[in-house]
C-alpha positions as MATLAB code, in Angstrom:
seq = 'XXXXXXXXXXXXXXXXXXXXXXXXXXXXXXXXXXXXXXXXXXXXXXXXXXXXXXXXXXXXXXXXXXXXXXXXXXXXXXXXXX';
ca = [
      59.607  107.796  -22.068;
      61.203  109.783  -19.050;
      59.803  110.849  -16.296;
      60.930  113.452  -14.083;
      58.583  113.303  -11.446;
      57.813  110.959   -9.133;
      54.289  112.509   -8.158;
      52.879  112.070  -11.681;
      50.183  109.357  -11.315;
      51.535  106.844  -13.905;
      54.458  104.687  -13.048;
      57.120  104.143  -15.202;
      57.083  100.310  -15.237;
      53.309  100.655  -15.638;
      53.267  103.220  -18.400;
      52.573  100.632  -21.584;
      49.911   98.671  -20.034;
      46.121   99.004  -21.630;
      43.983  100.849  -19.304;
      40.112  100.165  -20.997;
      38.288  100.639  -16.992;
      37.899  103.845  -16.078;
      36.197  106.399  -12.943;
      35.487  109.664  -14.356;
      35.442  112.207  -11.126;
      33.588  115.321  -11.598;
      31.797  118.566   -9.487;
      27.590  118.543   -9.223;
      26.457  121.002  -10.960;
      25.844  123.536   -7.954;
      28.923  122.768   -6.477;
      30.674  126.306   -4.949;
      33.788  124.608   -5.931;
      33.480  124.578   -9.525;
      33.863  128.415   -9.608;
      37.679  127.391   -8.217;
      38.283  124.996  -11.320;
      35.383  125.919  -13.992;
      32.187  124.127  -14.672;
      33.523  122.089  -16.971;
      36.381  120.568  -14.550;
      36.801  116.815  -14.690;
      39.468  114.001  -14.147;
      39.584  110.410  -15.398;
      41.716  107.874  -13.881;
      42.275  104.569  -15.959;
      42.975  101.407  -15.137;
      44.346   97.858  -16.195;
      41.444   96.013  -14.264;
      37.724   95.859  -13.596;
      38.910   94.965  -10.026;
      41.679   97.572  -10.026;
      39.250  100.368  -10.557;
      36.529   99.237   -8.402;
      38.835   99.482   -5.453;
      40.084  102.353   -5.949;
      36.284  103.659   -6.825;
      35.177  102.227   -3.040;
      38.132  104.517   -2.275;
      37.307  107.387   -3.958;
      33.405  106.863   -2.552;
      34.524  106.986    1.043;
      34.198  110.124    3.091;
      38.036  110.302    4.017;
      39.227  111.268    7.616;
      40.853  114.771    7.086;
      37.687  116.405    6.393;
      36.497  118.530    8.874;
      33.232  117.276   10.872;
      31.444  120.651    9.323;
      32.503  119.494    5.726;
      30.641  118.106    3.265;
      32.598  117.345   -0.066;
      30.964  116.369   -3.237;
      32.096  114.783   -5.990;
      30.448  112.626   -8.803;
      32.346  109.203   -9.347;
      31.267  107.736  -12.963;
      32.371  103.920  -13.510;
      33.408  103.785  -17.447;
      35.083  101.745  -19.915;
      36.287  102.486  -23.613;
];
């Protein structure tokens, strides 16, 4: 499989590995944001590990430092496996 960008989230010499541990990352439901990307919007990142995708869940679940003090993002973070 090519790829053609290096910003896509997979990498190459990662691309055949089983990903079964997921975080599903989606908007509360009165969110002012979903009217941006539609109530519907959600994104699931996989993973190879339990352990990969609990640290990058703590990561995901801290409140990072480019916000502004007067910002309050929300997000819902969903641990899930298939």
């Amino acid at each position: 499989m090519q790829f053609c960008h290096r910003h896509n989230l997979v990498e190459p010499e990662k691309a055949g590995i089983e990903r079964r541990f997921g975080i599903k990352v989606s908007l509360p439901a009165n969110d002012t944001f979903s009217a941006i990307l539609g109530e519907t919007w959600e994104r699931i990142h996989w993973y190879a590990t339990e352990q990969q995708r609990d640290e990058a869940y703590q990561q995901m679940a801290q409140r990072h430092g480019y916000y502004r003090d007067s910002d309050t993002p929300s997000q819902t973070l969903i641990k899930i496996v298939k």
